[in-house]
VOBA-1610 file (N, C-alpha, C; in pm, whole numbers, padded with zeros to 5 digits, always signed):
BEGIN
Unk-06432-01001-03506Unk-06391-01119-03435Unk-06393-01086-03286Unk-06440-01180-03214Unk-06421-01158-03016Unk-06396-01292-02958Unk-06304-01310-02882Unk-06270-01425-02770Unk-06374-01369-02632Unk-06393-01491-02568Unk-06445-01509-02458Unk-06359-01595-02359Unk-06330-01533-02258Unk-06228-01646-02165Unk-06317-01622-02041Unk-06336-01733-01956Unk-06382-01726-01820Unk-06244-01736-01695Unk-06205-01623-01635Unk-06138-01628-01563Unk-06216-01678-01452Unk-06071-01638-01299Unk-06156-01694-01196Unk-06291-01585-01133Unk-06274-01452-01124Unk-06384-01379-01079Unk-06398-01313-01209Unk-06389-01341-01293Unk-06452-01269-01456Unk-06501-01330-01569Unk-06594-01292-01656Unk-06580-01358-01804Unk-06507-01246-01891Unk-06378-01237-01941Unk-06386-01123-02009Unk-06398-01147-02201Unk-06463-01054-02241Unk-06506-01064-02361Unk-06389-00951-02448Unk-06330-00981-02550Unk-06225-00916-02638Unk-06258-00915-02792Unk-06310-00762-02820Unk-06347-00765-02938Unk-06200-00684-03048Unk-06181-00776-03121Unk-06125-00699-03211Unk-06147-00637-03334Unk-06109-00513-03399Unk-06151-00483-03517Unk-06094-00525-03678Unk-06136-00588-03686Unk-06104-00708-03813Unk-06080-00556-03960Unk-06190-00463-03922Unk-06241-00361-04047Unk-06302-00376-04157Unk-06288-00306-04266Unk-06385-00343-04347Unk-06238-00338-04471Unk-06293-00384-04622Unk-06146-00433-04707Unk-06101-00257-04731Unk-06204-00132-04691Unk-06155-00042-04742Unk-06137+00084-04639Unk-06106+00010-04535Unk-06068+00091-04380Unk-05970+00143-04387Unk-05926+00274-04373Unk-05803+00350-04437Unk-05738+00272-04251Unk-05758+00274-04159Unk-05706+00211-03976Unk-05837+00135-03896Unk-05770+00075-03840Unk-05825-00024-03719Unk-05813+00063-03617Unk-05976+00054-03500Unk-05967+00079-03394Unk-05848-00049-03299Unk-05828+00009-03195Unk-05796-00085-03106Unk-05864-00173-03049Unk-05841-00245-02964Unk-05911-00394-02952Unk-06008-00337-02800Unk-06131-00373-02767Unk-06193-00339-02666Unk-06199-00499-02585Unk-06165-00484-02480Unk-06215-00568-02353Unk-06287-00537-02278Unk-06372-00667-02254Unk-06511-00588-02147Unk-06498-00694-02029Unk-06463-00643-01949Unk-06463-00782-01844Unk-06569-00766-01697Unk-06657-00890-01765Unk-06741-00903-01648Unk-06782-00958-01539Unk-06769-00881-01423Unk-06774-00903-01297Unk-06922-00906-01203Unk-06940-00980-01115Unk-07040-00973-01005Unk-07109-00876-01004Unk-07042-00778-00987Unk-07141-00597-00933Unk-07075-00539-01067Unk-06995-00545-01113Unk-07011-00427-01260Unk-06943-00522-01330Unk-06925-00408-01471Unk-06919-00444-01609Unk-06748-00348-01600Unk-06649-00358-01631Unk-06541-00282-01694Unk-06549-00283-01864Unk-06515-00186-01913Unk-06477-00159-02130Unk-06339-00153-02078Unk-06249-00216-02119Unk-06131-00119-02111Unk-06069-00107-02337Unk-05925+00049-02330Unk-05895+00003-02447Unk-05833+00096-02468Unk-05695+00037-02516Unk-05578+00135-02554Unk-05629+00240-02594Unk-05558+00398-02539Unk-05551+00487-02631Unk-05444+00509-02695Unk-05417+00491-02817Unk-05286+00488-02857Unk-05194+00639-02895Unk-05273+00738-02878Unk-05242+00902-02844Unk-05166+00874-02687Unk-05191+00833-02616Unk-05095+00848-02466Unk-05078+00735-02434Unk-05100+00641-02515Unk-05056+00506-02475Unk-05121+00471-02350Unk-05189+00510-02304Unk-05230+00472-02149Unk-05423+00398-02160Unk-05436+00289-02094Unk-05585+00200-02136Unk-05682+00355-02094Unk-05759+00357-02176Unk-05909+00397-02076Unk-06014+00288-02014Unk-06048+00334-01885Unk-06144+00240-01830Unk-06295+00306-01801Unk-06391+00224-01831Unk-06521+00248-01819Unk-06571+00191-01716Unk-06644+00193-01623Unk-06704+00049-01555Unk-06848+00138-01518Unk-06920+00038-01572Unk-07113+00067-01573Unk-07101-00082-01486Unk-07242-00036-01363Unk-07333-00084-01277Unk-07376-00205-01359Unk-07440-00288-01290Unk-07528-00398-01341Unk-07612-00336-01440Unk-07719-00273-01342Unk-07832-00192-01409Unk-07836-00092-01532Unk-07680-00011-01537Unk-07644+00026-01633Unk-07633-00040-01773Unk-07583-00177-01720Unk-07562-00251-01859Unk-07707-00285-01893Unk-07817-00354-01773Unk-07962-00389-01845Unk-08037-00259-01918Unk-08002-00124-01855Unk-08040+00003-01978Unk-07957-00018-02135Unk-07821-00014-02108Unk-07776-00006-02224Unk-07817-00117-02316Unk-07853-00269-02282Unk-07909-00391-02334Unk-08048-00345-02390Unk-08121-00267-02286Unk-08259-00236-02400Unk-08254-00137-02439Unk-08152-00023-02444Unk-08173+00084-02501Unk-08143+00076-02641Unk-08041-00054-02679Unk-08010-00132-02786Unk-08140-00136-02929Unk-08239-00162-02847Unk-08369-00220-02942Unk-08473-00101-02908Unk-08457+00021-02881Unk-08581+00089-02851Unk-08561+00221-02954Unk-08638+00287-02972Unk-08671+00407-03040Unk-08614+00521-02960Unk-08612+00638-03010Unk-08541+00791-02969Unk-08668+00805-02849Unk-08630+00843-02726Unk-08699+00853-02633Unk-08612+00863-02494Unk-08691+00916-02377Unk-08647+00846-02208Unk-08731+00761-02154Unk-08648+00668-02117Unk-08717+00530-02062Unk-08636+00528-01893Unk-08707+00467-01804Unk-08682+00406-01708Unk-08722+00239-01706Unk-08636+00161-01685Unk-08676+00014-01650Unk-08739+00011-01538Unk-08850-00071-01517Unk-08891-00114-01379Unk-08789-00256-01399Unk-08751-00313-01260Unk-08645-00415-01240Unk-08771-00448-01119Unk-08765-00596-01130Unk-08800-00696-01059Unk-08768-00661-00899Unk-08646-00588-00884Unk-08638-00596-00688Unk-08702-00502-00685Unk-08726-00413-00781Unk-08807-00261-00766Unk-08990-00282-00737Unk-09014-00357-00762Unk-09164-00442-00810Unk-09219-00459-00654Unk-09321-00391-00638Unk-09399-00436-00500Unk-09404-00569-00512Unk-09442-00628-00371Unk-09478-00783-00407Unk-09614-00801-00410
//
């Protein structure tokens, strides 16, 4: 299950772990809230009680988006501002 809320400078996305009927525990719930110039993960650690935070670049997230669908390999994206004219 995930909510989507559009704040005022964010969309943040909240996934929770529903599990499966024979999940001995549930992860904690991940929030990803996205901003202009980056991406934040955040998500309880429940060992120190304290959130961990991630925050990947734009560009980071368009690697991680196609690294999604590609085969074992190193890739570089060419990106459009990168592109002679």
């Amino acid at each position: 299950m995930f909510t989507i809320e559009h704040d005022f400078d964010a969309t943040v996305v909240t996934l929770v772990d529903e599990g499966d009927e024979g999940a001995s525990f549930l992860q904690e719930d991940v929030t990803i809230n996205a901003f202009d110039d980056c991406i934040t993960i955040e998500q309880l650690n429940p060992q120190t009680d304290q959130v961990q935070v991630i925050t990947l670049s734009i560009a980071q997230v368009q690697d991680l988006a196609a690294a999604l669908d590609l085969p074992e390999g190193i890739y570089r994206l060419s990106r459009v501002e990168d592109a002679p004219n």
